[in-house]
N, C-alpha and C positions, 0 to 999 in steps of 0.2 A: 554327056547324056547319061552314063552309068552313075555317074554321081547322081545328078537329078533323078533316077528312079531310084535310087536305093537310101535318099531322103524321102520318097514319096511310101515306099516299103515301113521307113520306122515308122512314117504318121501315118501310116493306113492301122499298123501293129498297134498303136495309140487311141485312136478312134474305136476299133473294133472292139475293145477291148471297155471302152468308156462305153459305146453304144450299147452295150447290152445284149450282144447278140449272144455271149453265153451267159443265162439269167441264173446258172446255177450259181449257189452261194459256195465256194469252198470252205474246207474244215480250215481252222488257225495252220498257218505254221505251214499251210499248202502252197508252194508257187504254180501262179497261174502259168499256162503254155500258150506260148506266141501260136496265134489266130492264124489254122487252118488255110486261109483264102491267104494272109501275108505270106506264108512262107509256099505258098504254092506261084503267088504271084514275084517273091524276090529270088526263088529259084531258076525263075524262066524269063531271064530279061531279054528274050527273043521276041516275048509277047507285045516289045516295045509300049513306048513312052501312053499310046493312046490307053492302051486296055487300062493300064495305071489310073489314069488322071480318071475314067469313068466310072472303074472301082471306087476308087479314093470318092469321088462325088456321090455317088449312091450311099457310101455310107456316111460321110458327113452330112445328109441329109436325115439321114436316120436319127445319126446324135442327135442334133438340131431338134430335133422333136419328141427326144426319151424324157418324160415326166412329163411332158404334156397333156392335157385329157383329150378326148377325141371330141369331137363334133356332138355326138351323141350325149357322150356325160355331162358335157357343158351345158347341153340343151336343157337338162334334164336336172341341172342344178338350178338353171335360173328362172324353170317352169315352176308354177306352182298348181296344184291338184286342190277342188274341194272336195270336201269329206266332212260330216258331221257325227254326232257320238249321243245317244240318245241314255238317259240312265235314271228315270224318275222324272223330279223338278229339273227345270233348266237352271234355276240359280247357284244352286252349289256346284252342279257342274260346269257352267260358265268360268267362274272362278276359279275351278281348279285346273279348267285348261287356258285359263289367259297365266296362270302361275305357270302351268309348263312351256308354252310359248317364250318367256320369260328366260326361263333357264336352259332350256333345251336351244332354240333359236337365238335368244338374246335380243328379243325385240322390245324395245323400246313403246311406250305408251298405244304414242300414234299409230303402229307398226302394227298394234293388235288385232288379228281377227277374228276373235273369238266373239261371236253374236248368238244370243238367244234365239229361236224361231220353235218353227214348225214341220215336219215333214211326215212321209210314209203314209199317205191316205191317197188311196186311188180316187177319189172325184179332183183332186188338184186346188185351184183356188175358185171363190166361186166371186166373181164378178170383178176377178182381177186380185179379191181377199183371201186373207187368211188372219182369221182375229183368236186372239184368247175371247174367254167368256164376257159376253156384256148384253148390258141391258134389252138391247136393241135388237139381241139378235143376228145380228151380221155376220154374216162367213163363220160361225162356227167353228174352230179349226177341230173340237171331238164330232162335232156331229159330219164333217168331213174326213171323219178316220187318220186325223194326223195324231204323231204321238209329237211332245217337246224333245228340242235336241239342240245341240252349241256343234255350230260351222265355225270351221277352220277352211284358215288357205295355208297348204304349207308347201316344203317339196315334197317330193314324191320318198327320196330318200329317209325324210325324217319318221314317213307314217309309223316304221314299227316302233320309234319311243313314242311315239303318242298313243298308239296299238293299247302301250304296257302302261299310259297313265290312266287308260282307258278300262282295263283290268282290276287294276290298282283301286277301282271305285266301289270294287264288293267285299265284299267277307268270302272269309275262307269256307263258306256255305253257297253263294253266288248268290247272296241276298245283296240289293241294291242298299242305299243309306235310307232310302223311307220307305223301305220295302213292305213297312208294317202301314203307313201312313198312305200314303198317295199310290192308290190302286188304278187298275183299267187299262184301256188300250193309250188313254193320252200318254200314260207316263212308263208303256213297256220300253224295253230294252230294244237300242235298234242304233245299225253304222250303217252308212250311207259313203258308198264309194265307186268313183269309176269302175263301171263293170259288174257291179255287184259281188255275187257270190263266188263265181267264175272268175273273178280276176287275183293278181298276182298280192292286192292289198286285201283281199281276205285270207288268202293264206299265210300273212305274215299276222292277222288278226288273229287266227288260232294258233299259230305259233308262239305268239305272246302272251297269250292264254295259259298254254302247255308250260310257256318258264316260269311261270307266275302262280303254280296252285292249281292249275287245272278245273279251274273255278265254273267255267259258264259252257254251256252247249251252244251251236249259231245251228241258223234254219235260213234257209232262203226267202227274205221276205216276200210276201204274194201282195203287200198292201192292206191296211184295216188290219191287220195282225193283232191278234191277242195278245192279252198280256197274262206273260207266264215269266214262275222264279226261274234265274239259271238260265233263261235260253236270250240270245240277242238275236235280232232277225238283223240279217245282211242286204242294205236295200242296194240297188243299183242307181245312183245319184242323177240319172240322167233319167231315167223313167219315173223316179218319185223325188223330184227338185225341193231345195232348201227354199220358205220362204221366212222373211225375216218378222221376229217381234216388234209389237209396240214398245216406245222408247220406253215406259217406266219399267219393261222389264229386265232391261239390261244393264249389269251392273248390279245387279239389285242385290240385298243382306239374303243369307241361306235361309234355308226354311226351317233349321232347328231353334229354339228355343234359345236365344242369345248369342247364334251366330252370327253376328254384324261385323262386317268387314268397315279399312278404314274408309272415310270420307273420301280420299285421294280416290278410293277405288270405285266408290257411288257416282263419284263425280266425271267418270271416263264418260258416261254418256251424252253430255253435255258440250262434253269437250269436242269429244270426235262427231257429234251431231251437228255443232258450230263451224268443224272445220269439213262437213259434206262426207264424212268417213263412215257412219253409225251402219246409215242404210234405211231405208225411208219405207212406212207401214201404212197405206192409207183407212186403217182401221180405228176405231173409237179411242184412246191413249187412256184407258184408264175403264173399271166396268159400267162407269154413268159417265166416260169421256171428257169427264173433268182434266184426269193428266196426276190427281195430288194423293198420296196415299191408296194408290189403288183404283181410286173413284173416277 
């Protein structure tokens, strides 16, 4: 019996010691000291054989799950959050957040969720629409107070590198890229995240701000927001929801003067439309609904 507990003594001394239960890191050169609870427990082998085997089981159940993630983390890795990032035209920004996707996540084509749309206008959609501008008139998405913006699905974790490519979009003045060019409410500055202002992803939004140049102001969006330089209005994603663009505008070359991206890249819309992934607009595809060059 004495034998048996004072085998059960070196591997509790063993365990205890893997487990973690002292998470200090020692200096070099320092030996560690046999674990408290072992030499309290191979002191008193009066406490017999049970209190042993229950100690001993309690912490190899401990081991057993050191490096682990919990319930929570897990959850929360395999959840993803939408959030979208408004900064002018949607086409160059499109593009440069299906690039961080890219690098950041490592997703692959089909994998992409970075889509063109609309958000941040309090009337919503109007008969189920939200159009760019056309002939016809239809859901309007300016005269419905949206400004353009590129939705993402990501985790929760990843938001503050997106936060910084997000950032990354101004000058070191917090002028946007067409800040001279494409004025108004469609094309001010606006994030759209669970929670809005108030939640845990706007403070990592100013915070990526602050490492970054300290470039832009944020205001709590109220909806229909004006557009002003330097400021981003923080919408709350659940109160002013992402609705998606007509197919020609996704994908599509930037709005400067010879910025054409490749073919491979025009041609995502197609692809991912073909395979049910795009996202589906019942609005006119084009501004006389044609679908070809705009039209």
């Amino acid at each position: 019996r004495m034998c048996r507990l004072a085998a059960l003594c070196a591997l509790l001394a063993v365990i205890e010691n893997v487990s973690g239960f002292s998470h200090s890191i020692l200096p070099l050169g320092t030996q560690r000291k046999t674990p408290t609870s072992a030499i309290k427990m191979c002191a008193s082998p009066q406490q017999g054989r049970r209190d042993a085997v229950q100690t001993l089981a309690g912490l190899a159940l401990a081991a057993a799950t050191i490096g682990q993630p919990t319930r929570a983390v897990a959850a929360e890795r395999e959840e993803l959050v939408e959030v979208y990032f408004g900064c002018g035209c949607f086409w160059h920004v499109q593009h440069e957040f299906v690039e961080a996707e890219r690098r950041i996540l490592g997703r692959s084509d089909t994998e992409l969720s970075a889509r063109a749309g609309y958000a941040g206008g309090t009337a919503g959609a109007k008969e189920g629409k939200v159009c760019y501008h056309n002939a016809a008139q239809i859901a309007d998405y300016g005269s419905l107070g949206h400004a353009e913006v590129v939705r993402l699905r990501i985790p929760p974790a990843a938001f503050p590198d997106f936060a910084v490519e997000y950032v990354k979009l101004f000058d070191d003045k917090g002028n946007r890229p067409d800040q001279f060019q494409d004025r108004g409410g469609e094309y001010r500055n606006l994030v759209g995240v669970p929670g809005g202002a108030g939640s845990r992803f706007a403070e990592q939004l100013v915070a990526a701000s602050q490492a970054n140049g300290d470039k832009l102001n944020f205001a709590r969006g109220k909806g229909d927001d004006k557009d002003a330089r330097a400021i981003a209005f923080v919408m709350d994603s659940a109160e002013f929801p992402f609705f998606v663009a007509e197919q020609y505008h996704q994908f599509h070359d930037g709005f400067n003067f010879g910025e054409n991206y490749p073919g491979s890249y025009n041609g995502l819309a197609d692809v991912l439309a073909r395979g049910g992934q795009l996202g589906t607009s019942q609005c006119p595809n084009g501004l006389l609904g044609v679908g070809v060059l705009g039209l």
